[in-house]
MMTF fields as JSON, N, C-alpha, C and O atoms, coordinates in Angstrom:
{
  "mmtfVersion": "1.0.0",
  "mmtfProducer": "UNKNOWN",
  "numBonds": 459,
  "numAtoms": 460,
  "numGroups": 115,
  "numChains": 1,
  "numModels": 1,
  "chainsPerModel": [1],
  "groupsPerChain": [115],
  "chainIdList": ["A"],
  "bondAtomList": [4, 2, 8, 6, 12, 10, 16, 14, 20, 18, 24, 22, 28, 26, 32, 30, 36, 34, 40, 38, 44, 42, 48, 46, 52, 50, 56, 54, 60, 58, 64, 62, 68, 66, 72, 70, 76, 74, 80, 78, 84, 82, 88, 86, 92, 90, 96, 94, 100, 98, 104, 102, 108, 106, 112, 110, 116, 114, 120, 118, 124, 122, 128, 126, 132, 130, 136, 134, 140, 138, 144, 142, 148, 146, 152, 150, 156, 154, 160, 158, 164, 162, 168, 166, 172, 170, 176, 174, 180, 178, 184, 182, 188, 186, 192, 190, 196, 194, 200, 198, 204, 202, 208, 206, 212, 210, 216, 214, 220, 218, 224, 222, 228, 226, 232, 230, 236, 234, 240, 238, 244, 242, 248, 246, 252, 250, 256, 254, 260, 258, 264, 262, 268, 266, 272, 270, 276, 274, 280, 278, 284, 282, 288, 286, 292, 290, 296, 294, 300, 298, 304, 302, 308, 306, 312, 310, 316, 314, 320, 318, 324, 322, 328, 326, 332, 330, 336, 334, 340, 338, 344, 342, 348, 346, 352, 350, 356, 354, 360, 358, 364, 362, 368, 366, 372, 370, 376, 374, 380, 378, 384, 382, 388, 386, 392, 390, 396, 394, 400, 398, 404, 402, 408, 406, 412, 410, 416, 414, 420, 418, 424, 422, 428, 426, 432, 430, 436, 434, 440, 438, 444, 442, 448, 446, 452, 450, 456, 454],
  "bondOrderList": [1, 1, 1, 1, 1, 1, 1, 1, 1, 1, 1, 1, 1, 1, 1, 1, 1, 1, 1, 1, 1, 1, 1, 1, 1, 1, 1, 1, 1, 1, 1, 1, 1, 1, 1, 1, 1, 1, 1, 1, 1, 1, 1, 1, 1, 1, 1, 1, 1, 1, 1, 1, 1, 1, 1, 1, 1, 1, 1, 1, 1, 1, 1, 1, 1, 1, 1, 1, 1, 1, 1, 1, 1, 1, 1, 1, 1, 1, 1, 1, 1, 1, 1, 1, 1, 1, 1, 1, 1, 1, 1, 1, 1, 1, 1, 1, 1, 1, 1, 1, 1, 1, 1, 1, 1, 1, 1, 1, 1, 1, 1, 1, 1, 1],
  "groupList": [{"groupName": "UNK", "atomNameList": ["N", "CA", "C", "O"], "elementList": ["N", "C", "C", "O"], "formalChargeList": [0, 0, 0, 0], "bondAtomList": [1, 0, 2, 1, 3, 2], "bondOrderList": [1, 1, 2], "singleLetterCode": "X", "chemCompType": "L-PEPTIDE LINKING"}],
  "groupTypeList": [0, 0, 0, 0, 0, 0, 0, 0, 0, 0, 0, 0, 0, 0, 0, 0, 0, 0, 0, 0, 0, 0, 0, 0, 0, 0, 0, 0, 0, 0, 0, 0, 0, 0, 0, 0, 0, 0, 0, 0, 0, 0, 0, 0, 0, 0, 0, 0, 0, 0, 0, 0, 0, 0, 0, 0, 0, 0, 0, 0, 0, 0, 0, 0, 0, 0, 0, 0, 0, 0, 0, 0, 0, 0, 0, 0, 0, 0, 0, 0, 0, 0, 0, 0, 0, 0, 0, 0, 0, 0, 0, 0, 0, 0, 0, 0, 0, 0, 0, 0, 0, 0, 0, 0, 0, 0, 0, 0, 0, 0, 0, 0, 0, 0, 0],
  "groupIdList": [1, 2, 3, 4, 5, 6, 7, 8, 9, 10, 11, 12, 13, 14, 15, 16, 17, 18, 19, 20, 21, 22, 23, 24, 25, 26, 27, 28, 29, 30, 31, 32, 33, 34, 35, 36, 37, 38, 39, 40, 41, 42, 43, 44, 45, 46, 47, 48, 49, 50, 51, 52, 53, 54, 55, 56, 57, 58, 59, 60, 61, 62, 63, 64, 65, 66, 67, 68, 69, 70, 71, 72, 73, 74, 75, 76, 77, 78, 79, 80, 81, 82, 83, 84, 85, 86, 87, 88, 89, 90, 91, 92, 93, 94, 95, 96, 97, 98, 99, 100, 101, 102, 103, 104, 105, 106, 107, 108, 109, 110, 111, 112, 113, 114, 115],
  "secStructList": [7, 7, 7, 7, 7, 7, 7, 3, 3, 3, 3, 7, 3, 3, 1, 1, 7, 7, 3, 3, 3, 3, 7, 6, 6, 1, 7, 3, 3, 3, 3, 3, 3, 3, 3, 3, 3, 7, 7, 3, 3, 7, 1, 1, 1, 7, 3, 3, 7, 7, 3, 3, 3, 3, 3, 3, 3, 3, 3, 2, 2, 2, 2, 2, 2, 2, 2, 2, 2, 7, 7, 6, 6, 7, 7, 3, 3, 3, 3, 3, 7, 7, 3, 3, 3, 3, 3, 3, 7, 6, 6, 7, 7, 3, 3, 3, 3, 3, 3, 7, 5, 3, 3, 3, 3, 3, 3, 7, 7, 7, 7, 7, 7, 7, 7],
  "xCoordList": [41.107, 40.186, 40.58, 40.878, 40.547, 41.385, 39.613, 38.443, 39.909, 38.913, 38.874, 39.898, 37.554, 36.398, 36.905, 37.352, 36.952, 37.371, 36.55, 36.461, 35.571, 35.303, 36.311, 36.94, 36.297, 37.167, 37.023, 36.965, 36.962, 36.527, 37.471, 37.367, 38.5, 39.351, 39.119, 39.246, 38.635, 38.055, 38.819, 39.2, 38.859, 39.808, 38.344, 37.674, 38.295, 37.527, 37.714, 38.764, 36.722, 36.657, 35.477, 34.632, 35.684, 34.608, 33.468, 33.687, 32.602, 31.346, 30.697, 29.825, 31.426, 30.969, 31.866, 32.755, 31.535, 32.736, 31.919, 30.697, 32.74, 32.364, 31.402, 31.719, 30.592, 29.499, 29.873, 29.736, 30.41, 30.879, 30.302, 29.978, 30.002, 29.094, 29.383, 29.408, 29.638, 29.854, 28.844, 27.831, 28.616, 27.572, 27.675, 28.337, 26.819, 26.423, 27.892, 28.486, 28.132, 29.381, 30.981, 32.008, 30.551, 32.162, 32.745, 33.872, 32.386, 33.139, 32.423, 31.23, 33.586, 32.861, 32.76, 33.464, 31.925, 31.179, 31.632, 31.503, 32.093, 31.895, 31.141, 30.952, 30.918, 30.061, 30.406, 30.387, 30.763, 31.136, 30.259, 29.639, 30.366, 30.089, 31.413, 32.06, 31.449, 32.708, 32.278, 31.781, 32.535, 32.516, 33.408, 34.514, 33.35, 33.891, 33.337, 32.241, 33.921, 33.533, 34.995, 36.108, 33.555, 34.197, 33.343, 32.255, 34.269, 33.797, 33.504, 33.506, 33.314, 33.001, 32.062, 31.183, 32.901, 32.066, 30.757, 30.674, 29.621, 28.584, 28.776, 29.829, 27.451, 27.377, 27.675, 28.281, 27.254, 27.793, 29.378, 29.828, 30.038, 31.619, 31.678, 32.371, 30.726, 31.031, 31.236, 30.94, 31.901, 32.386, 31.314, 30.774, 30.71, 30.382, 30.886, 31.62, 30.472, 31.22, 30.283, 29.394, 30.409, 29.223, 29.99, 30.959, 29.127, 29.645, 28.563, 27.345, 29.345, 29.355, 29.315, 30.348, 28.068, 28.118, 28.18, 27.219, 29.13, 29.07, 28.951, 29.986, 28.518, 28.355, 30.081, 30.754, 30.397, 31.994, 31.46, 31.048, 31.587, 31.419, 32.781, 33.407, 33.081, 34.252, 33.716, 32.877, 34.497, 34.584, 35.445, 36.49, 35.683, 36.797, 37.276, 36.751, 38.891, 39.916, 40.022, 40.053, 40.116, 39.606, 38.372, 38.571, 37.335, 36.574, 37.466, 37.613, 38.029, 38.84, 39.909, 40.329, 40.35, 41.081, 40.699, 41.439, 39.458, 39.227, 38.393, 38.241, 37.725, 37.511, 38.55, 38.154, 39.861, 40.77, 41.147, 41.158, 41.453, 41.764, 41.387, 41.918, 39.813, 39.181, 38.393, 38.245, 37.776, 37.009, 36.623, 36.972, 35.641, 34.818, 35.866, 36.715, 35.756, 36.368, 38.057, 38.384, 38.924, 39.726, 39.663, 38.609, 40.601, 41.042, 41.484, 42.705, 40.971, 41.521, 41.299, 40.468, 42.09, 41.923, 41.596, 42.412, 40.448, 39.53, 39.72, 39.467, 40.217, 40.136, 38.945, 38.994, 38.125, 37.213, 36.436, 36.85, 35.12, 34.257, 32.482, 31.599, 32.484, 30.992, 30.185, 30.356, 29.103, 27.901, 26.895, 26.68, 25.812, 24.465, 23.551, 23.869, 22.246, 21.678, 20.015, 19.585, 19.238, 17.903, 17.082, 17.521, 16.087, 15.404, 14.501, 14.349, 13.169, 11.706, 11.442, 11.405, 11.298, 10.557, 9.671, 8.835, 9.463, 8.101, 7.038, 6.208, 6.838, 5.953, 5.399, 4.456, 6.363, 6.85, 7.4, 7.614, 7.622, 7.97, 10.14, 10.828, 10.44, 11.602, 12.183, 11.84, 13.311, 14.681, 15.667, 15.781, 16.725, 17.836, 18.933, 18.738, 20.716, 21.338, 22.223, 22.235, 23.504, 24.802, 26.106, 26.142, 27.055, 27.853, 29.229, 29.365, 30.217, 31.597, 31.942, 31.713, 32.534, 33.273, 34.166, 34.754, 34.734, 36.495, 37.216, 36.899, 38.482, 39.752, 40.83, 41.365, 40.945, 41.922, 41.932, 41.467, 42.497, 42.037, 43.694, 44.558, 43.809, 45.091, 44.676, 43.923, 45.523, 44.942, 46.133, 47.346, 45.416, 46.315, 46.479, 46.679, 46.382, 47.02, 47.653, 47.369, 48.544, 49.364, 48.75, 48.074, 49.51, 49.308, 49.994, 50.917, 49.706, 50.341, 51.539, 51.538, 52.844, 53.575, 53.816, 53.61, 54.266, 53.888, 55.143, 56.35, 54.54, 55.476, 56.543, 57.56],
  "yCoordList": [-86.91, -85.815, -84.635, -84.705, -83.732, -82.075, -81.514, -81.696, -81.114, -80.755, -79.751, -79.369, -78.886, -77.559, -76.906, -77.679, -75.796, -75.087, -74.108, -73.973, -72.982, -72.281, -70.696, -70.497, -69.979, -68.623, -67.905, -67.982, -66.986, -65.235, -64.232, -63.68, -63.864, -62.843, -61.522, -61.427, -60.178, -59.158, -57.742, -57.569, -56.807, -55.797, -54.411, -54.23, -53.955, -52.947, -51.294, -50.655, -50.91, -49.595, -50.243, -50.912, -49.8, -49.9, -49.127, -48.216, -48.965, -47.999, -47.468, -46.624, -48.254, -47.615, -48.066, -48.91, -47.432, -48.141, -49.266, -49.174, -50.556, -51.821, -51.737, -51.1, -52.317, -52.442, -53.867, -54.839, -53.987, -54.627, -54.958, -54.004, -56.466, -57.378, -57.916, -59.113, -57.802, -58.915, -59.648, -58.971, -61.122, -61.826, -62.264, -61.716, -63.375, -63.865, -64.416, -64.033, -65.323, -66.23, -65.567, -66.141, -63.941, -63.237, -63.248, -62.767, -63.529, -64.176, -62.963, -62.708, -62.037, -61.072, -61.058, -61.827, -60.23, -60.808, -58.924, -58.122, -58.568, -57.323, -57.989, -59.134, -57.027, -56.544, -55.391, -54.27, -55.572, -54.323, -54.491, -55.511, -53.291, -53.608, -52.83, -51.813, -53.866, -53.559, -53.106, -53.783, -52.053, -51.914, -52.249, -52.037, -52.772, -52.881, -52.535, -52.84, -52.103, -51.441, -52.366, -52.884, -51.883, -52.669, -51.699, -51.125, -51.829, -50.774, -51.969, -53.198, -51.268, -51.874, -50.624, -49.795, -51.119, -50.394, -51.069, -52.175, -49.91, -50.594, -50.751, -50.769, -50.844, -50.955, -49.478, -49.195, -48.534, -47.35, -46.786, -45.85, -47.603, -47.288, -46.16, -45.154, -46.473, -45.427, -46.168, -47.33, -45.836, -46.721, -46.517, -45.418, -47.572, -47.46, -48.072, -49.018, -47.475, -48.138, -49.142, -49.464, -49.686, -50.795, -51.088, -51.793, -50.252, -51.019, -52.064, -51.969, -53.244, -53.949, -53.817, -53.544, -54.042, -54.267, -55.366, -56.118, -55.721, -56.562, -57.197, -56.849, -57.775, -57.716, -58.343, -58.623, -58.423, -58.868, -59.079, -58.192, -60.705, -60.442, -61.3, -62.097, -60.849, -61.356, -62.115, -61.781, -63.089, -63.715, -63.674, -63.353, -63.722, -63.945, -62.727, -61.617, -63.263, -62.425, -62.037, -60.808, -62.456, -61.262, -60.158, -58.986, -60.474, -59.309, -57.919, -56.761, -58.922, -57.658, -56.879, -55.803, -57.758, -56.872, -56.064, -55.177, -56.232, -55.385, -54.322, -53.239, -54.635, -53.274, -52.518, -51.67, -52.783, -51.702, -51.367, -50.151, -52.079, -51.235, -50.618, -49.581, -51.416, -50.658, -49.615, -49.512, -48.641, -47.727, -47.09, -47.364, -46.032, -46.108, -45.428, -44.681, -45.793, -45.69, -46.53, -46.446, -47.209, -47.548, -48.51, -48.752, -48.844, -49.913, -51.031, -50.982, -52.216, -53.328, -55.174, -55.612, -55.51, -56.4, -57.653, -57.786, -58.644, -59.538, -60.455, -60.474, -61.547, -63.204, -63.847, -63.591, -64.42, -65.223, -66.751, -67.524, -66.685, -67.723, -67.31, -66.65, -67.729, -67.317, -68.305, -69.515, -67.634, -68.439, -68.128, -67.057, -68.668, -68.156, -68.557, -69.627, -67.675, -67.688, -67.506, -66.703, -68.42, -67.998, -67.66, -68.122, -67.002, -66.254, -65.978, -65.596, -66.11, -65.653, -64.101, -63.977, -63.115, -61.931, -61.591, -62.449, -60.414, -60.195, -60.445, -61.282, -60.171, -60.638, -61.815, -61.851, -62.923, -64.282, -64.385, -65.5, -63.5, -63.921, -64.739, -64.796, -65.098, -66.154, -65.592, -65.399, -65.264, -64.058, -64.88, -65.91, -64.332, -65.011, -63.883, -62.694, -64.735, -63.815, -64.408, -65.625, -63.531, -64.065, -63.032, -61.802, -63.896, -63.012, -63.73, -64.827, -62.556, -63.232, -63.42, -62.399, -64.494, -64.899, -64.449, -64.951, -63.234, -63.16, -64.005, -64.422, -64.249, -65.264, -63.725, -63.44, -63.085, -62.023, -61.207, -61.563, -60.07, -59.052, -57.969, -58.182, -56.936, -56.434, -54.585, -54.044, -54.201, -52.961, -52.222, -52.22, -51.616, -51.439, -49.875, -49.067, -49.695, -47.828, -47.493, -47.975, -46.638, -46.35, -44.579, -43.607, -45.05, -43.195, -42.385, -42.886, -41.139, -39.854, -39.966, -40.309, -39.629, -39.309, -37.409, -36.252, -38.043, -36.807, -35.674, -35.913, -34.518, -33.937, -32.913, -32.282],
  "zCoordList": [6.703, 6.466, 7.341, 8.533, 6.717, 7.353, 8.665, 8.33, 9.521, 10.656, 10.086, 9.518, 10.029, 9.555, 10.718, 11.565, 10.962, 12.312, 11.853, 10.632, 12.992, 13.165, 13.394, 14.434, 12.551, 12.784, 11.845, 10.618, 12.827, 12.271, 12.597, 13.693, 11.711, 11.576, 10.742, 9.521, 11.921, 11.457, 12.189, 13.346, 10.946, 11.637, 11.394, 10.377, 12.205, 12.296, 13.01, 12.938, 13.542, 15.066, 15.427, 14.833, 16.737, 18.069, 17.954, 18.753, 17.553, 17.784, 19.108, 19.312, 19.914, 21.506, 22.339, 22.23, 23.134, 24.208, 24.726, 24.844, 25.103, 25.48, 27.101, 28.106, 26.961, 27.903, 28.397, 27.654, 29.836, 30.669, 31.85, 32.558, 32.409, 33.007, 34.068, 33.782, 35.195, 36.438, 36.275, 36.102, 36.246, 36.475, 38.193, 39.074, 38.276, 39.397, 40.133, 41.141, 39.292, 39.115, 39.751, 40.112, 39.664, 39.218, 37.782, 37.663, 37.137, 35.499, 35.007, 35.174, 34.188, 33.376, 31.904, 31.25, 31.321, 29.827, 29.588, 30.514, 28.344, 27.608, 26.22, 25.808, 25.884, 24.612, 23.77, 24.279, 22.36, 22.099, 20.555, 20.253, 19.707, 17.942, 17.225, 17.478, 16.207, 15.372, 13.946, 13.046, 13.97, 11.992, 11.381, 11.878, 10.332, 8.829, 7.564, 7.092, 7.263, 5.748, 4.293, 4.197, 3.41, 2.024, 1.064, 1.052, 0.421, -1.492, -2.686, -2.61, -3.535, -4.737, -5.593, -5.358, -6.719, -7.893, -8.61, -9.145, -8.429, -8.974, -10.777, -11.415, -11.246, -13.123, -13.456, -14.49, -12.588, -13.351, -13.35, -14.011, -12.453, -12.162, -11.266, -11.417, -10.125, -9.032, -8.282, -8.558, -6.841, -5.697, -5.102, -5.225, -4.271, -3.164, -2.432, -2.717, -0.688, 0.554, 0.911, 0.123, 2.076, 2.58, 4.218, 4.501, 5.077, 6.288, 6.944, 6.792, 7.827, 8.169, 10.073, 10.685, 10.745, 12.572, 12.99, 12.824, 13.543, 14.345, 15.409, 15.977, 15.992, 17.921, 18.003, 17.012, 19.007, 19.569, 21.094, 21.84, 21.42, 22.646, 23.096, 22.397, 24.633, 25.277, 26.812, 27.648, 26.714, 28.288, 29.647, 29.08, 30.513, 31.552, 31.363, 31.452, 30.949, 31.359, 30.001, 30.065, 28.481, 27.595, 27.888, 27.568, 28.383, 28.948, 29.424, 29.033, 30.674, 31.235, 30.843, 31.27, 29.775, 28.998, 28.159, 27.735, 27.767, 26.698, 27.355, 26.79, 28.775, 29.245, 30.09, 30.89, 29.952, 30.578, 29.159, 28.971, 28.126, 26.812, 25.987, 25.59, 25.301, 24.041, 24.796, 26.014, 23.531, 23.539, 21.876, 20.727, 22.588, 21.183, 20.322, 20.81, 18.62, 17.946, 17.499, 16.315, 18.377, 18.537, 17.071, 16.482, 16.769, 15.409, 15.737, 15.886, 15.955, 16.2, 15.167, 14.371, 15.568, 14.749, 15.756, 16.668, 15.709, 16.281, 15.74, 14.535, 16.35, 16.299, 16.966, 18.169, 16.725, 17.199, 16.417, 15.552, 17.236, 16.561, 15.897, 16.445, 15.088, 15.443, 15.935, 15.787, 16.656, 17.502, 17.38, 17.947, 16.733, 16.188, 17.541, 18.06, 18.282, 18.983, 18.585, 17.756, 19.357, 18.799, 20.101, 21.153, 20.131, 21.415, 21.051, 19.89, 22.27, 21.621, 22.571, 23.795, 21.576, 22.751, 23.272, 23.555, 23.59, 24.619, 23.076, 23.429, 22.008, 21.543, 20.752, 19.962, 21.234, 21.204, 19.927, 19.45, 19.395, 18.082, 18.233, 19.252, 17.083, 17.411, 16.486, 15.32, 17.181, 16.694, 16.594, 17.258, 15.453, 15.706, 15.815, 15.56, 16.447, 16.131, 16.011, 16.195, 15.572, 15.652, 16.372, 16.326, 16.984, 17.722, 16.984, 16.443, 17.225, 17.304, 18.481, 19.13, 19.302, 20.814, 20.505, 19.547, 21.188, 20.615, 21.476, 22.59, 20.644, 21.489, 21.663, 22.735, 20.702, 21.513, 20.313, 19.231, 20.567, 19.859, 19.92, 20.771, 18.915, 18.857, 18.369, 17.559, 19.252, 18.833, 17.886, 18.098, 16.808, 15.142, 15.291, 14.384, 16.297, 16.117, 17.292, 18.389, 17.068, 18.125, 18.927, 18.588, 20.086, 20.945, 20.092, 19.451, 19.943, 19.433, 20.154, 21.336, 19.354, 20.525, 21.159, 20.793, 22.078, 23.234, 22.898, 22.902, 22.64, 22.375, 23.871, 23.581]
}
């Protein structure tokens, strides 16, 4: 029997620049959101777009890489997992969410070159 593996391969931009965490521990956590967008033609044969947010969160030493590299807008392409989370808030009500863990990430555009 073939093993189910968890993975999420997503190419997007950054919508903000990554919001980056020292915890208690020393071990740092970023956070970023990724768009993706997709088209399709409706019944009348017009395109529409459809974007897509995503949370992206990072651990350790992907953290730190991705806060000396990304920033808002940048194009990258994201390997990860997803991890669904549930939480009650201040008005107890019971939320859910989902994140991608990235495993590593590649950035799809290059510097201008310098003239």
């Amino acid at each position: 029997m073939n093993t189910l593996v968890n993975k999420v391969n997503l190419i997007g931009r950054l919508g903000a620049d990554p919001e980056v965490r020292t915890l208690d521990n020393g071990k740092k956590m970023a956070r970023f959101s990724l768009a993706t967008d997709d088209s399709y033609r409706n019944q009348n044969g017009e395109r529409v777009e459809q974007v897509q947010w995503l949370n992206i969160v990072a651990w350790g030493p992907a953290a730190e890489r991705v806060e000396k590299i990304l920033a808002k807008g940048k194009q990258v392409a994201v390997e990860g997992k997803l991890v669904s989370n549930s939480y009650t808030d201040k008005e107890g009500v019971k939320r859910y969410s989902t994140d991608v863990h990235l495993n590593e990430f590649l950035i799809l555009e290059r510097k201008p070159a310098e003239v």
